[in-house]
C-alpha positions in Angstrom: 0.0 0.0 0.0 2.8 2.3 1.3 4.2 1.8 -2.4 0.7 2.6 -4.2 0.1 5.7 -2.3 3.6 7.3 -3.7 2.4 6.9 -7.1 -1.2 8.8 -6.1 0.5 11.8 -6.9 1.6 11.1 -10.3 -1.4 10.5 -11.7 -4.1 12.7 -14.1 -7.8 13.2 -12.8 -9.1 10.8 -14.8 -6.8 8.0 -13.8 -7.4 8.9 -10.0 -11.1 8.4 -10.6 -10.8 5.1 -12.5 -8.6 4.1 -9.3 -10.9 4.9 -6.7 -13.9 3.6 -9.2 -11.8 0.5 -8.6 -11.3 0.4 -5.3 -7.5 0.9 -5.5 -7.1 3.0 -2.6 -9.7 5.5 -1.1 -10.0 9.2 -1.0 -8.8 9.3 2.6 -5.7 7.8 1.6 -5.3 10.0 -1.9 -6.0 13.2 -0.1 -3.7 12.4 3.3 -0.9 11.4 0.4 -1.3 15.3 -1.2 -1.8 16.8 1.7 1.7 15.3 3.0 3.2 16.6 -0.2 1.9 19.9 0.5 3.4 20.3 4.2 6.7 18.5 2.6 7.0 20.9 -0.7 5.0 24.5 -0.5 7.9 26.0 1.9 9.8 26.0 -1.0 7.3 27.1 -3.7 4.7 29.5 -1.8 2.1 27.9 -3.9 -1.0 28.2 -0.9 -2.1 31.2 1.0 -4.5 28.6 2.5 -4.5 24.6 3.4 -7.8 23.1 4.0 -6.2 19.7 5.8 -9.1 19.0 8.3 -11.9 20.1 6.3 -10.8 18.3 2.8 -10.4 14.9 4.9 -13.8 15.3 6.2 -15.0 15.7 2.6 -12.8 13.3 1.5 -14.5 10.5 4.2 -18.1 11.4 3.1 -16.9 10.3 -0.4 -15.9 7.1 0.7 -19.4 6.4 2.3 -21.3 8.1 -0.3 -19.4 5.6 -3.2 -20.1 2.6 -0.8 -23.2 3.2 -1.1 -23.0 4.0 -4.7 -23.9 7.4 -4.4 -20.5 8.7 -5.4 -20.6 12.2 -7.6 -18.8 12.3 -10.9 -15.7 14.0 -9.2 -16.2 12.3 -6.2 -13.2 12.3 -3.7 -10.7 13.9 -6.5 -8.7 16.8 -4.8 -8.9 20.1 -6.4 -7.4 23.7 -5.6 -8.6 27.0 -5.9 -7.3 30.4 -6.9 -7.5 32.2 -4.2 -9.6 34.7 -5.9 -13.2 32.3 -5.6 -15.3 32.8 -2.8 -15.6 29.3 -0.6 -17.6 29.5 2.2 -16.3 29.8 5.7 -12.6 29.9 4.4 -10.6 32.7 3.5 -11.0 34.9 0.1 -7.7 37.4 0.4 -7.1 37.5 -3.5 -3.0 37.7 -2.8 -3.9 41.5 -0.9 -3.6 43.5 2.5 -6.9 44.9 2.4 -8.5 41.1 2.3 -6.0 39.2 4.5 -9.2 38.3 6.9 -11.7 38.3 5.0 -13.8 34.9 5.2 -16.8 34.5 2.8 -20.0 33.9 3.7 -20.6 32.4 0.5 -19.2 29.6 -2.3 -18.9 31.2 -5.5 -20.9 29.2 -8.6 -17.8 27.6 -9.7 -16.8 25.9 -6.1 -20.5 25.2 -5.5 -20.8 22.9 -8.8 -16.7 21.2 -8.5 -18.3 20.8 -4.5 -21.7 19.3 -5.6 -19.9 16.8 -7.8 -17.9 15.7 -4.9 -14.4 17.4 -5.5 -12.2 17.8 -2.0 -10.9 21.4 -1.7 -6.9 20.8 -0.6 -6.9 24.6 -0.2 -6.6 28.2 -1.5 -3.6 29.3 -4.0 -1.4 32.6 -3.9 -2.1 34.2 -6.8 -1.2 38.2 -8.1 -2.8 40.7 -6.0 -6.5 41.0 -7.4 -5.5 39.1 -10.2 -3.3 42.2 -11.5 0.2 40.7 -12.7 2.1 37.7 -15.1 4.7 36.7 -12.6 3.0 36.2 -9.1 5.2 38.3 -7.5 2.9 41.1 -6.4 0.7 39.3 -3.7 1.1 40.1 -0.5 1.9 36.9 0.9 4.8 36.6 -1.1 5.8 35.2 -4.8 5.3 31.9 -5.9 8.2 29.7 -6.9 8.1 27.9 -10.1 8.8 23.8 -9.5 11.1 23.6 -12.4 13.5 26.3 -11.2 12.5 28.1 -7.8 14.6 30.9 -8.3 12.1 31.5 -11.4 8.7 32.4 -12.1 5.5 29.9 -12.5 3.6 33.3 -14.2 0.8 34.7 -13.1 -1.8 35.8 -12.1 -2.5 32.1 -11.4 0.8 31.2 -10.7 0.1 29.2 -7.6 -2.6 27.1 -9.0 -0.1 26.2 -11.8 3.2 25.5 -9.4 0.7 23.5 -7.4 0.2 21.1 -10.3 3.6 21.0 -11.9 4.8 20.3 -8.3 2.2 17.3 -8.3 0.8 18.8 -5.2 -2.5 18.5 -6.4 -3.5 17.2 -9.9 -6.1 20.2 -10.8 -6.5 23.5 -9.7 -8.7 26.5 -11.0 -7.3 29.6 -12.3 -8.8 33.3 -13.4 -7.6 34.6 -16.6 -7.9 38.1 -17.8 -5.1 38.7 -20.4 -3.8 35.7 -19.8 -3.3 34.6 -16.4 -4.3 30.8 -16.6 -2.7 30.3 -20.1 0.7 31.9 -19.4 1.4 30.3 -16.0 0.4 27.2 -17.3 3.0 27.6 -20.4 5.6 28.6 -18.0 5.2 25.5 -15.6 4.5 22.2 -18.4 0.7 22.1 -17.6 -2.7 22.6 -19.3 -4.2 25.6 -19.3 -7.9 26.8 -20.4 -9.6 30.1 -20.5 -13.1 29.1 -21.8 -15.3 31.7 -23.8 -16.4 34.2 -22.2 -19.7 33.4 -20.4 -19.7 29.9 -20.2 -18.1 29.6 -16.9 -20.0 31.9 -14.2 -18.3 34.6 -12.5 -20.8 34.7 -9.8 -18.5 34.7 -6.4 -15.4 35.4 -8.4 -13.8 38.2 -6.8 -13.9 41.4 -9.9 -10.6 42.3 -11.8 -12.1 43.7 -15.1 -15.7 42.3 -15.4 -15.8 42.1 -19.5 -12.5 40.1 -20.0 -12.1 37.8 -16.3 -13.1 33.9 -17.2 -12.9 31.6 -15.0 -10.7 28.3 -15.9 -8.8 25.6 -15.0 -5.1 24.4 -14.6 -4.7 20.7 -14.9 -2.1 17.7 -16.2 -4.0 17.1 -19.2 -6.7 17.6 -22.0 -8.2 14.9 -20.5 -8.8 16.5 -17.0 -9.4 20.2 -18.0 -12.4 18.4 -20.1 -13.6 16.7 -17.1 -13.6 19.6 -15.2 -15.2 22.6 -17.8 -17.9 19.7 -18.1 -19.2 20.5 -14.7 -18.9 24.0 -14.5 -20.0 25.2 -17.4 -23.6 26.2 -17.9 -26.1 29.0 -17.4 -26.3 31.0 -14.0 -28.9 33.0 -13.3 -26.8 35.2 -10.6 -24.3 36.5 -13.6 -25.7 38.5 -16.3 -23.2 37.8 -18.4 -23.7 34.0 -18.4 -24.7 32.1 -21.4 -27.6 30.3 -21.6 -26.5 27.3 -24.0 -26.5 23.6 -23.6 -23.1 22.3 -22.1 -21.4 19.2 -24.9 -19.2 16.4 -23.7 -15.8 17.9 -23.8 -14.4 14.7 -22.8 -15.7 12.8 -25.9 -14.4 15.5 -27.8 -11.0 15.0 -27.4 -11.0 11.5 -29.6 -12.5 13.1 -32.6 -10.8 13.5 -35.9 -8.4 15.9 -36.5 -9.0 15.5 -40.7 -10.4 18.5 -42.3 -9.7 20.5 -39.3 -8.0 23.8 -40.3 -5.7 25.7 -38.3 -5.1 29.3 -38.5 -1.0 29.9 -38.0 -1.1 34.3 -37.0 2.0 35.1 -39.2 2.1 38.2 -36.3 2.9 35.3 -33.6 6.1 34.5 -35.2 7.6 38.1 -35.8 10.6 39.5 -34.1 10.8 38.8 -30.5 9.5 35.1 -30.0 12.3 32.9 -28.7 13.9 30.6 -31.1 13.4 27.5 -29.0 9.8 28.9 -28.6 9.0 29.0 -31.9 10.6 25.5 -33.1 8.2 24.3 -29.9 5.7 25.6 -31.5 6.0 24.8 -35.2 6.6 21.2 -34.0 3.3 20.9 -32.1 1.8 22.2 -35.2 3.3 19.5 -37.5 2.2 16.7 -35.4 -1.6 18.2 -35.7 -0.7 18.6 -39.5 0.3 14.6 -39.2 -2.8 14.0 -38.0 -4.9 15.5 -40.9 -5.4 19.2 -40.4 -4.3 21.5 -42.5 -2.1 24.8 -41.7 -3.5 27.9 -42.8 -1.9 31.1 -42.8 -3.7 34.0 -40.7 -3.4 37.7 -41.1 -4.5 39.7 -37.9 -3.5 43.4 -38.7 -4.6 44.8 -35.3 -3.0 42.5 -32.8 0.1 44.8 -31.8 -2.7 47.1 -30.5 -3.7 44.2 -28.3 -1.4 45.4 -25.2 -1.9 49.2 -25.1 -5.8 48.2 -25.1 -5.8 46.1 -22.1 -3.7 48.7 -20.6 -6.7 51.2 -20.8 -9.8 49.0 -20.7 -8.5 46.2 -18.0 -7.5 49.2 -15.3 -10.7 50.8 -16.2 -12.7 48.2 -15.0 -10.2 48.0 -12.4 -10.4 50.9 -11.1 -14.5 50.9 -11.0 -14.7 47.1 -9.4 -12.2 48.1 -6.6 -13.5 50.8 -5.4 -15.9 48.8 -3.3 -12.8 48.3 -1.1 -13.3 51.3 1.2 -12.0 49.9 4.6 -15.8 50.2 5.5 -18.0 47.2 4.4 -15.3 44.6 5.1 -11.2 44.2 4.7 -9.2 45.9 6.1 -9.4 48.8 7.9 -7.1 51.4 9.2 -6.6 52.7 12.2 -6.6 56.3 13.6 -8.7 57.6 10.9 -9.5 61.4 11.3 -12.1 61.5 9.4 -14.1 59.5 6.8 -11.9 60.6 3.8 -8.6 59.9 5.9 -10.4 56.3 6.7 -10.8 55.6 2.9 -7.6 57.3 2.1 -5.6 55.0 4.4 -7.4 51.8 4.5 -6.9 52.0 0.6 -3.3 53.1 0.5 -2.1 50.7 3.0 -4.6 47.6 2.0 -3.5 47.6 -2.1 -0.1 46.8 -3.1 1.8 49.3 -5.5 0.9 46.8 -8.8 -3.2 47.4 -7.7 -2.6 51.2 -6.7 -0.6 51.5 -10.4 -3.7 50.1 -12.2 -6.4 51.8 -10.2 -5.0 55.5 -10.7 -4.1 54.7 -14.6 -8.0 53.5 -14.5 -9.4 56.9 -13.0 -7.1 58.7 -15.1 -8.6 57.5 -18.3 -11.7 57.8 -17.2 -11.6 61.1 -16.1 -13.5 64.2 -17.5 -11.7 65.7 -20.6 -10.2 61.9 -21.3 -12.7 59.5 -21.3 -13.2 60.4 -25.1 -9.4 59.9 -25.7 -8.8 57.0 -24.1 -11.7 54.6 -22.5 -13.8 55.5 -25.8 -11.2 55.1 -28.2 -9.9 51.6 -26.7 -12.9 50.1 -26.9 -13.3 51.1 -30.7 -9.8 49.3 -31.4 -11.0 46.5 -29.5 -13.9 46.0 -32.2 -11.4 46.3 -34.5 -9.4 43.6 -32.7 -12.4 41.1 -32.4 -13.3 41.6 -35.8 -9.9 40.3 -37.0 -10.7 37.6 -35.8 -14.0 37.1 -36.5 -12.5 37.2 -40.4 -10.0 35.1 -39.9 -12.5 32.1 -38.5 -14.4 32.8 -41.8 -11.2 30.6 -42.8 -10.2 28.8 -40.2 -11.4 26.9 -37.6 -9.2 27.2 -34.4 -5.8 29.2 -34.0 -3.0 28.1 -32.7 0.8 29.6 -32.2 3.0 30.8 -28.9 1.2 31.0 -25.4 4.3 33.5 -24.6 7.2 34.6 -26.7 10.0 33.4 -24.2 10.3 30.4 -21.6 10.1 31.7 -17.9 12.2 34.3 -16.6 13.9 34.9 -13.1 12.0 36.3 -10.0 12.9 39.9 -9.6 13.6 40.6 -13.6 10.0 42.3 -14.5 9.2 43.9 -11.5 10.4 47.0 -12.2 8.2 47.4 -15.7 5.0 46.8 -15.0 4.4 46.9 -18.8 6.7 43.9 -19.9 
């Protein structure tokens, strides 16, 4: 048994549930062998903010009893992680910041409530970019996260700890938030699978607000396999988010065996300009030859607008930003300073000594262009180049249909080199 229970953590979702379907070992036994892992590894990574060790064992024994009875859920007693930017009830929700180091939720968010209902076991809460707001997870304020494969590097962020969690085989699944990129570029950077669903499948009801038009929810897993298992349960309509779609849910998970022949791939030529890595791009070009080997064809993309991609974000994401976060007031809940004057001093201190200086940077750049005399200049126009931006694409899927190329133009970089420009 003691041999069995080293391999636990080696091995995908989907053959953890075919083992306990089995009777191969319990739940108990697969979540005690994480949770060892966890105590024995994170010092070194930084991956939780929160471990759940007494709470996920109790989960993890109702399992057992509900799949002796043959009640068992469809992701009954698999271990799962969460970003540490989802509401789960009774636990903390501090989003990697200050101003929401004690702040427990009185509520699960839609995503933890469905992952829950199907019987996942919460291992914990992972550090993450403060509010979501970075690509390195250096800015949270419970310190950065170490990447597995090199700890004097980064994992990426925002979702950085979700992702070191998984390459570190510390859990086999973990969600992840991505805005412009926060759940695909850790998960480049770390040798996992990463997926940012369309926008509006997943709910963002109980998903703490970055910007509201481009945060999806996602997940960070081992493989295809498992991120299909996964979307398959939380996907679907919500009635609490207005943005949710109301469309029936597929089987991802049958999905993944269908023919590749007659499947066209758009190649960007803009992905492969000056400034991708070398090693990168022959990566790349040899992932697309082994789809091309398996019948799809290459096709040749033009999106003319994509270098405007950046300085959009830049103006619509701290927008948002600046609008969701200004709920955080050192009134309602968080944190709270003390020695306030008077009610502007209160909000004035709370606020400058609760947000980090990556959240503060965003949140003034987000007033500024949303200011009188610039709103016209800069909100206004950004959201006219980003029609311009979707409609590239919408052209280019007249002739294609899926993209590939480069997650990120360069392998993962040292903690400490892009701190100091917030931009790159």
């Amino acid at each position: 048994m003691a041999g069995q229970q080293q391999a636990l953590h080696t091995q995908s979702l989907a053959e953890l549930a075919k083992g306990l379907s089995k009777g191969e070992f319990s739940s108990r036994e697969l979540i005690e062998t994480l949770l060892s892992r966890i105590e024995e590894h994170d010092r070194s990574l930084n991956a939780f903010i929160s471990v759940t060790a007494d709470q996920a064992l109790a989960v993890a024994d109702a399992s057992d009893k509900a799949r002796s009875k043959g009640e068992a859920g469809t992701l009954a007693g698999l271990p799962i992680v969460y970003k540490d930017i989802f509401c789960t009830k009774g636990v903390l929700t501090t989003c990697g910041s200050r101003i929401l180091e004690n702040f427990v939720s009185p509520y699960d968010a839609t995503v933890v409530e469905r992952l829950s209902s199907a019987g996942a076991v919460m291992l914990g809460k992972t550090n993450m970019d403060e509010f979501a707001m970075g690509s390195s997870s250096e800015t949270s304020y419970f310190g950065p996260v170490r990447n597995p494969w090199d700890t004097a590097r980064s994992p990426g962020g925002s979702s950085g700890g979700s992702a070191a969690a998984v390459a570190a085989r510390l859990t086999p699944a973990g969600t992840g938030t991505d805005t412009g990129g926060s759940i695909r570029q850790p998960a480049a950077l770390t040798n996992t699978v990463g997926l940012k669903p369309t926008y509006g499948r997943v709910s963002r009801y109980g998903m703490v607000a970055f910007a509201s038009s481009l945060d999806q929810a996602g997940v960070i897993t081992r493989t295809a396999e498992d991120a299909a298992m996964l979307l398959s349960v939380m996907a679907g309509f919500d009635e609490r988010d207005s943005t949710s779609v109301d469309h029936p849910v597929p089987d991802y998970v049958s999905g993944l065996t269908v023919s590749l022949k007659e499947l066209k791939i758009g190649v960007v030529r803009q992905h492969f300009d000056a400034g991708l890595n070398e090693q990168c791009a022959v990566r790349v070009k040899d992932a697309l030859n082994v789809l091309e080997q398996q019948g799809a064809s290459l096709i040749e993309v033009d999106l003319p607008n994509l270098d405007l991609s950046v300085p959009t974000y830049y103006v619509v994401a701290p927008a948002e930003c600046s609008s969701n976060l200004s709920r955080f007031d050192g009134v309602r809940f968080g944190y709270r300073a003390d020695g306030a004057k008077d009610l502007l001093d209160l909000y004035c201190r709370s606020r400058g000594d609760g947000f980090g200086a990556e959240v503060k940077r965003r949140i003034m750049t987000g007033t500024y262009v949303l200011s009188a005399g610039y709103y016209d200049a800069y909100y206004l126009k950004a959201q006219k180049v980003r029609q311009l931006i979707s409609q590239d694409f919408k052209n280019a899927f007249e002739k294609v249909d899926v993209i590939a190329g480069p997650t990120t133009p360069t392998p993962t970089f040292p903690l400490g080199e892009k701190t100091d420009d917030p931009i790159t």
